[in-house]
C-alpha positions as CSV (number, residue, x, y, z in Angstrom):
1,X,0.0,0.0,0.0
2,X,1.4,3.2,-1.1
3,X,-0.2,6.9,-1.1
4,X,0.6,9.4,-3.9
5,X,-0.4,13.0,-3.2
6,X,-4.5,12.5,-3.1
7,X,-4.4,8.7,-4.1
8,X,-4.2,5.5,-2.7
9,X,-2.3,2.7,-4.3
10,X,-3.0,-1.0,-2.8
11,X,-2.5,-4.1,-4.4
12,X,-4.7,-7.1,-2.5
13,X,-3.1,-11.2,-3.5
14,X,-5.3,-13.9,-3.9
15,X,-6.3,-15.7,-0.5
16,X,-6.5,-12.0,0.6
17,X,-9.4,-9.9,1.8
18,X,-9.2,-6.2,2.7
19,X,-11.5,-4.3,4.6
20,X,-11.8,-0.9,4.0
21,X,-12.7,2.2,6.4
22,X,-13.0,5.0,6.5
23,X,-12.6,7.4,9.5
24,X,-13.1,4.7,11.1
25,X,-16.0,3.2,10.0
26,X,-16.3,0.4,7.5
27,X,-16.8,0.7,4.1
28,X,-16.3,-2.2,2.2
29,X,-14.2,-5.4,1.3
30,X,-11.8,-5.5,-1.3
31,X,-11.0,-8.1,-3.1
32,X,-8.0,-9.7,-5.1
33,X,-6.8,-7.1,-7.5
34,X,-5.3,-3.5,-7.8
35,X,-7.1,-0.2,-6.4
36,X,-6.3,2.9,-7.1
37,X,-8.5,4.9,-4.0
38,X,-8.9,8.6,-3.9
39,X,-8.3,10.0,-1.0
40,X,-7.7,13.7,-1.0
41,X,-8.1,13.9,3.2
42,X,-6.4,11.0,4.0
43,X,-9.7,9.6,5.6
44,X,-9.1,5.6,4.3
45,X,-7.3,3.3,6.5
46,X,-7.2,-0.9,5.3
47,X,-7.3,-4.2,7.7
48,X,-5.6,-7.1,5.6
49,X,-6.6,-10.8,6.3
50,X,-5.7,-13.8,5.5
51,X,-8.9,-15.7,4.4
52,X,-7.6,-19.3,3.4
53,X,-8.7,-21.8,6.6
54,X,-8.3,-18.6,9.3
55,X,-11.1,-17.1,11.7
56,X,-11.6,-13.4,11.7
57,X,-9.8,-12.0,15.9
58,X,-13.3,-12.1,18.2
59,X,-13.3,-7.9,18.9
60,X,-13.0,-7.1,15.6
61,X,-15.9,-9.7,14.5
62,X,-17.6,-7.9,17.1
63,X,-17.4,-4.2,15.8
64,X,-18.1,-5.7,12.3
65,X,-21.4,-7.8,13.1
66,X,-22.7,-4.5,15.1
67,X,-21.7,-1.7,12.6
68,X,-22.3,-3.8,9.2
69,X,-24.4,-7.1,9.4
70,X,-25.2,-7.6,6.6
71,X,-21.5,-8.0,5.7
72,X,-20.5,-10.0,8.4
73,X,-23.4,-12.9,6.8
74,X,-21.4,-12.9,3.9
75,X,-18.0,-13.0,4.7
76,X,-18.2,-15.1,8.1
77,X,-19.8,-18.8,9.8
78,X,-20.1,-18.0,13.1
79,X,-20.2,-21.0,14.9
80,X,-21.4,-20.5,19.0
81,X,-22.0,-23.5,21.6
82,X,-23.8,-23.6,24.4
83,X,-23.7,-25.0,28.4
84,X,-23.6,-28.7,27.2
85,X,-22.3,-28.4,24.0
86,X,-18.8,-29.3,21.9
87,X,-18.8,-28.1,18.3
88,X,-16.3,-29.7,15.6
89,X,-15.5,-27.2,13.0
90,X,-13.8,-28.5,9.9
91,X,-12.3,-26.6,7.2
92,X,-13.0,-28.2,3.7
93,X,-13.7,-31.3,5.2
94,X,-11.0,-31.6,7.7
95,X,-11.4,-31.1,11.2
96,X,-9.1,-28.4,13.1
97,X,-10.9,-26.8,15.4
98,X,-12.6,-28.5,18.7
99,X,-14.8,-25.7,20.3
100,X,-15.8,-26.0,24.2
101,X,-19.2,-24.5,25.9
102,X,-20.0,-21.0,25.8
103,X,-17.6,-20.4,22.7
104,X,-18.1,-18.0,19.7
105,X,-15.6,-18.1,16.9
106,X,-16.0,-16.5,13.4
107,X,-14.5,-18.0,10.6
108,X,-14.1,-16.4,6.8
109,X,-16.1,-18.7,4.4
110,X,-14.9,-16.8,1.5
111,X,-12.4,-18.9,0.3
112,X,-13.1,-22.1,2.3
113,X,-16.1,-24.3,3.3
114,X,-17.1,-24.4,7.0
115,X,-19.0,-27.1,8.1
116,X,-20.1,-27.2,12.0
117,X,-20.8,-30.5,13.9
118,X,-22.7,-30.4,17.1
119,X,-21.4,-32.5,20.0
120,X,-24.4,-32.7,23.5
121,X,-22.0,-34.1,25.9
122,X,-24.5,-33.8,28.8
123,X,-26.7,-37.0,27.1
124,X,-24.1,-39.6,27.0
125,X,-20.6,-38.8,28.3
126,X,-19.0,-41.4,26.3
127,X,-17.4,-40.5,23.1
128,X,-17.9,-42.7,20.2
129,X,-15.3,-44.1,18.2
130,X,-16.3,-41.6,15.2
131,X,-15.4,-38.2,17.2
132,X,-12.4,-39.9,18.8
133,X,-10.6,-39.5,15.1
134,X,-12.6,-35.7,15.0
135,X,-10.3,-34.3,17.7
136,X,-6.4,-34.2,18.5
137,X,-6.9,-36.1,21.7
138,X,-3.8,-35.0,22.9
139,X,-4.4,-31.2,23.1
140,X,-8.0,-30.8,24.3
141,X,-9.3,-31.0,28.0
142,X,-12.8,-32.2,27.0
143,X,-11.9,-36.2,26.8
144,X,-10.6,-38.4,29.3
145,X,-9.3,-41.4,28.2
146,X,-7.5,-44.9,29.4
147,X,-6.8,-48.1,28.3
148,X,-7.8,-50.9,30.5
149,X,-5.4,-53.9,29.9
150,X,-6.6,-57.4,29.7
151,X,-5.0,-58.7,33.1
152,X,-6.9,-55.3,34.9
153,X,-10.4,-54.1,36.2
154,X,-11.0,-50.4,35.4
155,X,-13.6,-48.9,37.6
156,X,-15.6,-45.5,36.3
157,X,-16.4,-42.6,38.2
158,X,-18.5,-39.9,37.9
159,X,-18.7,-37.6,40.0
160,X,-16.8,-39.3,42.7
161,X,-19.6,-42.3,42.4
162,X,-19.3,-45.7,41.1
163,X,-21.0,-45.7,37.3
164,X,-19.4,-49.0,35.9
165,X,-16.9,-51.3,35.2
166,X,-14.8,-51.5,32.5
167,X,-14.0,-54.2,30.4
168,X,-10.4,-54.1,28.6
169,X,-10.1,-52.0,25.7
170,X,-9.5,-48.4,24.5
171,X,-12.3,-46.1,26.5
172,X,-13.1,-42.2,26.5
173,X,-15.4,-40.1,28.1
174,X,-16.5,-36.4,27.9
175,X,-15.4,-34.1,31.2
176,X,-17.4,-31.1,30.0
177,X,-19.0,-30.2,33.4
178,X,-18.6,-33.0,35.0
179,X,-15.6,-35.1,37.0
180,X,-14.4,-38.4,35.5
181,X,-11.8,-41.0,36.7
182,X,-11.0,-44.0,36.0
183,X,-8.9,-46.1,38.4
184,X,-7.3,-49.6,37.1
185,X,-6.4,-52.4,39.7
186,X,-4.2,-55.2,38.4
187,X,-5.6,-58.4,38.8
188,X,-2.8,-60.4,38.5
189,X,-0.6,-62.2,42.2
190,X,1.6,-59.6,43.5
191,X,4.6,-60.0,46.1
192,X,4.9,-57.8,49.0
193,X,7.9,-57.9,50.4
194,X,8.0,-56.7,54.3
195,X,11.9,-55.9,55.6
196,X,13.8,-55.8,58.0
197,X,11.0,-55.6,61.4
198,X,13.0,-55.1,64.4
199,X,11.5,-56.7,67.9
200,X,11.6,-58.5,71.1
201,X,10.7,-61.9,71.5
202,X,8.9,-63.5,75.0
203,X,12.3,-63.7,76.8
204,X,13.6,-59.9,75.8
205,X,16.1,-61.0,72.8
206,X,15.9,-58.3,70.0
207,X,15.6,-59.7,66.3
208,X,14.7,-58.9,62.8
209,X,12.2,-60.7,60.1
210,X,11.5,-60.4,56.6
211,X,8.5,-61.5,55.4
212,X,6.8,-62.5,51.7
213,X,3.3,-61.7,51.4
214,X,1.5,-62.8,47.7
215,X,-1.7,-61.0,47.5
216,X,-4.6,-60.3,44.6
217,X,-6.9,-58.3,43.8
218,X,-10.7,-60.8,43.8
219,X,-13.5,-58.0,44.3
220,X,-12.1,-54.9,42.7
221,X,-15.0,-52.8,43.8
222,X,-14.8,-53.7,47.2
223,X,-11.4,-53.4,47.2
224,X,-11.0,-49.9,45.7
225,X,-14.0,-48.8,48.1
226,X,-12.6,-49.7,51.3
227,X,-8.7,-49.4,50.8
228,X,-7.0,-46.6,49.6
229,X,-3.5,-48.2,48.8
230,X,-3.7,-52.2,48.5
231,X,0.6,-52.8,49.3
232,X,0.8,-49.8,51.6
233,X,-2.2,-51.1,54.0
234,X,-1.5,-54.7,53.7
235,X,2.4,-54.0,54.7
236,X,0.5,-52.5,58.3
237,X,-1.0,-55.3,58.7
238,X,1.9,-57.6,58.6
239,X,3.9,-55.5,60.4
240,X,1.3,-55.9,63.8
241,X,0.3,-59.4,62.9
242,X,4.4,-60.3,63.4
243,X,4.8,-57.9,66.5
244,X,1.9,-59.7,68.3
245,X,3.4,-63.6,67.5
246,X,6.5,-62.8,68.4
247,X,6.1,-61.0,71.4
248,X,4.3,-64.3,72.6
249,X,7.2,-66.7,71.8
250,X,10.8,-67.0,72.7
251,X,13.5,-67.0,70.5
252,X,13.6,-71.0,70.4
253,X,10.1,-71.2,69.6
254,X,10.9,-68.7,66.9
255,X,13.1,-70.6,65.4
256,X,12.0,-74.1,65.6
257,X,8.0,-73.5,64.8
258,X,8.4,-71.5,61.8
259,X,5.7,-73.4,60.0
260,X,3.8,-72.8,62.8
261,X,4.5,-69.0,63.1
262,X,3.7,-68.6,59.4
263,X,0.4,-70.5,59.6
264,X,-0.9,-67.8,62.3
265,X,0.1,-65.0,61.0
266,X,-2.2,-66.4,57.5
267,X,-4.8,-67.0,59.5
268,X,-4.3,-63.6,61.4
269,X,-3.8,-61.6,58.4
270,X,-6.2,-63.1,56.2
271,X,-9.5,-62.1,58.9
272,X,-9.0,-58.5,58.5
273,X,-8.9,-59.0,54.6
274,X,-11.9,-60.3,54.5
275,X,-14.4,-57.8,53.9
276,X,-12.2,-55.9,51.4
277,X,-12.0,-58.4,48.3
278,X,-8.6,-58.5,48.7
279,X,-7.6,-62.2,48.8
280,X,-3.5,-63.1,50.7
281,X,-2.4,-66.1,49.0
282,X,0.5,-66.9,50.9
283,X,2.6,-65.5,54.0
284,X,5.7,-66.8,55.3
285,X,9.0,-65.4,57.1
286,X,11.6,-65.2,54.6
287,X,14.6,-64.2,56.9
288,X,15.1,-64.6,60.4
289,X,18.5,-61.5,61.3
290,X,19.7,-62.2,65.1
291,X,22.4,-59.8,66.7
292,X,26.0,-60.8,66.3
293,X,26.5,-62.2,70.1
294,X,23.0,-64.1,69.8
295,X,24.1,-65.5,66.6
296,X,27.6,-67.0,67.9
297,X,25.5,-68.4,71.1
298,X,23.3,-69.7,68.9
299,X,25.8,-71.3,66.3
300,X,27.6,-72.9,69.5
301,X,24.5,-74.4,71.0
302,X,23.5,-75.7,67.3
303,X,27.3,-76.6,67.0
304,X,27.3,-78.8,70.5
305,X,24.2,-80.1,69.9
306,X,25.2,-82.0,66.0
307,X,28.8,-82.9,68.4
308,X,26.8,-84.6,70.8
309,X,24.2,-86.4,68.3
310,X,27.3,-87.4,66.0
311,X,29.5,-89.1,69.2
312,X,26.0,-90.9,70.2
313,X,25.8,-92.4,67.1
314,X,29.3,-93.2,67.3
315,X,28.7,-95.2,70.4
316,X,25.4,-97.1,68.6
317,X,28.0,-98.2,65.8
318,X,30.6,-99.4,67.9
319,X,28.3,-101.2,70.4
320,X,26.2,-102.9,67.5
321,X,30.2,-103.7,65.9
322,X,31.0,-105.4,69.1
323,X,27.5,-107.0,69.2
324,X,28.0,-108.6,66.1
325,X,31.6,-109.5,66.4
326,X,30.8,-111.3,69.7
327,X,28.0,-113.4,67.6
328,X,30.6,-113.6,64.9
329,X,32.7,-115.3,67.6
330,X,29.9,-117.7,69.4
331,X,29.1,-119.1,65.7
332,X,33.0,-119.6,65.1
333,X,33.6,-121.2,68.7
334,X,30.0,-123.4,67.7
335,X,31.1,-124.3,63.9
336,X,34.8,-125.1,63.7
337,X,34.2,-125.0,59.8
338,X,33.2,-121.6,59.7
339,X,36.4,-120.6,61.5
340,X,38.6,-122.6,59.2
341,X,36.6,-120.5,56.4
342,X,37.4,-117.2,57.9
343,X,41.0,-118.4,58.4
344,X,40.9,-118.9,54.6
345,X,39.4,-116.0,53.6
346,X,41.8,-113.7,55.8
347,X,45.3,-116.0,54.0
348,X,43.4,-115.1,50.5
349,X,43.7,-111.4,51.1
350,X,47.0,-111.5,53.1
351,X,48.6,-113.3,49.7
352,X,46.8,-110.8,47.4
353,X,49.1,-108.3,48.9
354,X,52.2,-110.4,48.8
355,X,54.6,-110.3,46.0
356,X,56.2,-113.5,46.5
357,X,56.0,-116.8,49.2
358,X,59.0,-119.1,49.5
359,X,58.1,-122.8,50.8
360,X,61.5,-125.6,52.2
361,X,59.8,-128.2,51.8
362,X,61.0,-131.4,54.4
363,X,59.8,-133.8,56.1
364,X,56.3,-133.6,57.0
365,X,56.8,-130.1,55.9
366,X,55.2,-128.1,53.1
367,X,52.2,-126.5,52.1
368,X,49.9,-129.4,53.3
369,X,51.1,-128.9,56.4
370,X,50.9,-125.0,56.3
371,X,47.6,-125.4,55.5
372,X,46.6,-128.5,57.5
373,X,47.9,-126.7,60.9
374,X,46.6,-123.5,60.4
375,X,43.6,-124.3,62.7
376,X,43.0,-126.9,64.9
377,X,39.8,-128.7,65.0
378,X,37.8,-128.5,68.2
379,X,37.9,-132.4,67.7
380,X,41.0,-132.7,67.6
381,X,42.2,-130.4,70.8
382,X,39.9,-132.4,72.8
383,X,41.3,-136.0,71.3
């Protein structure tokens, strides 16, 4: 735009519009082309727009539908939504605009067709699957949405009160005046693991348990109704269910009834679960931490007892040996055959480990006689 003495030079490109004033006030719209304006008191003044998929600023819409009309019908769709209402406004076809309640926006429909669609989120607040892919999802605050996996239970909320429960899939939900949550609870076994509790047993010795706990999740709207954090409450529990059984045992009973100690703390446990659909599977101590002098007491008590069960079983062997030697004996002193068999046995492994045996043979000498007088018959002694 350029002025000359008394004229105005302006040049307006295509995908253009210019509105013309003067004083002021508007006068017209120019379009595409080249004006040459006369303008001797330098009364014209020019607004340039671009018209191509653009919205005319709200004030200036404003002063335009109140001074001229009839020209704001021709140049603009205004588009306005009310308490309960969302309004999709696509620009030749494509959606680009997502318009919340109590919105007015004007948009030029010179160069490009508006089309308007009409969303009342206060009859259903779900949102279909059609103006899911209408709006960037990402970049509006009128939809809520989650993804319920297969292995959890999503509960709904509206309001702060129960409205359903969600099966797994993809779901959204409008949040124009209204409050929506969704929680998810995993359904799946989960390990709690409970460290490091310090405390007293019966007879005042300090020592520290771990503890497993496997829980899972069996009424999920019971459980998210009466339990605000499943791991965090369920860790206080164990905690004073141990406290309690240990403070009524010593520290031998401790240790030796473990199977026992686990079983009452399940049973413990497991009544004050009951009303909250969560379901403990298993619960057991894990570790059992003594203090250093406790443990070496301990290890030597352990340590004499295996010394003293290992020399008693000593003694059982060596008294059932000499048992059955001394019956090895009486049938030997009753059977003179089955000592001259032993006798023979014990000369077969004495020559095994001889390398060579020289016999001088003489008179009524030799290895008849070596063999012959190696044992004397009982008969014999007594003939």
């Amino acid at each position: 735009m350029t002025r000359y003495w008394i004229w105005l030079n302006l040049v307006v490109k295509d995908g253009e519009r210019v509105l013309l004033l003067r004083n002021g006030r508007y006068e017209r719209v120019l379009a595409p082309g080249r004006y040459r304006l006369l303008d001797p008191k330098h009364e014209l003044a020019v607004e340039r727009y671009q018209i191509v998929k653009a919205e005319m600023p709200a004030e200036r819409y404003a002063v335009l539908k109140a001074e001229r009309p009839e020209l704001a019908e021709a140049l603009f769709a205004l588009v306005e939504t009310k308490a309960d209402e969302l309004a999709v406004v696509s620009l030749d076809g494509r959606p680009t605009h997502l318009m919340g309640p109590w919105q007015a926006r004007a948009f030029w429909k010179v160069a490009t067709a508006v089309t308007v669609e009409r969303i009342d989120t206060g009859a259903d607040p779900v949102v279909s699957p059609r103006h899911l892919t209408l709006i960037d999802r990402t970049r509006t605050a009128y939809v809520s949405e989650t993804i319920v996996e297969s292995h959890e239970a999503g509960l709904l909320y509206l309001e702060g009160k129960l409205a359903a429960r969600l099966a797994p899939g993809r779901h959204a939900y409008w949040t124009v005046n209204r409050k929506v949550e969704v929680k998810r609870l995993d359904l799946r076994p989960q390990a709690l693991e409970v460290t490091a509790q310090e405390m007293l047993t019966k007879d005042r010795i300090a020592l520290r348990l771990t503890l497993t706990a496997f829980r899972r999740i069996v009424d999920p709207e019971k459980a998210a109704k009466t339990v605000a954090d499943v791991d965090g409450w369920l860790y206080r529990l164990v905690q004073f269910a141990i406290r309690a059984a240990v403070a009524e045992r010593t520290l031998d009973e401790v240790l030796s009834a473990k199977s026992a100690l686990d079983a009452e703390l399940r049973t413990s446990v497991a009544e004050k679960l009951g009303e909250t659909g969560i379901e403990l599977t298993e619960l057991g101590v894990k570790d059992v931490i003594l203090p250093g002098e406790i443990r070496e007491l301990v290890n030597k008590v352990v340590e004499a007892e295996r010394t003293a069960k290992a020399n008693l079983i000593r003694r059982q062997e060596e008294t059932a040996a000499t048992r059955s030697l001394l019956n090895t004996a009486k049938l030997m002193e009753e059977n003179p055959l089955l000592l001259r068999l032993k006798e023979l046995e014990s000369l077969e492994r004495l020559v095994e480990k001889v390398g060579r045996i020289d016999l001088h043979a003489g008179e009524g000498q030799g290895l008849d006689a070596l063999l012959n007088r190696l044992v004397r018959l009982k008969g014999a002694d007594a003939a």
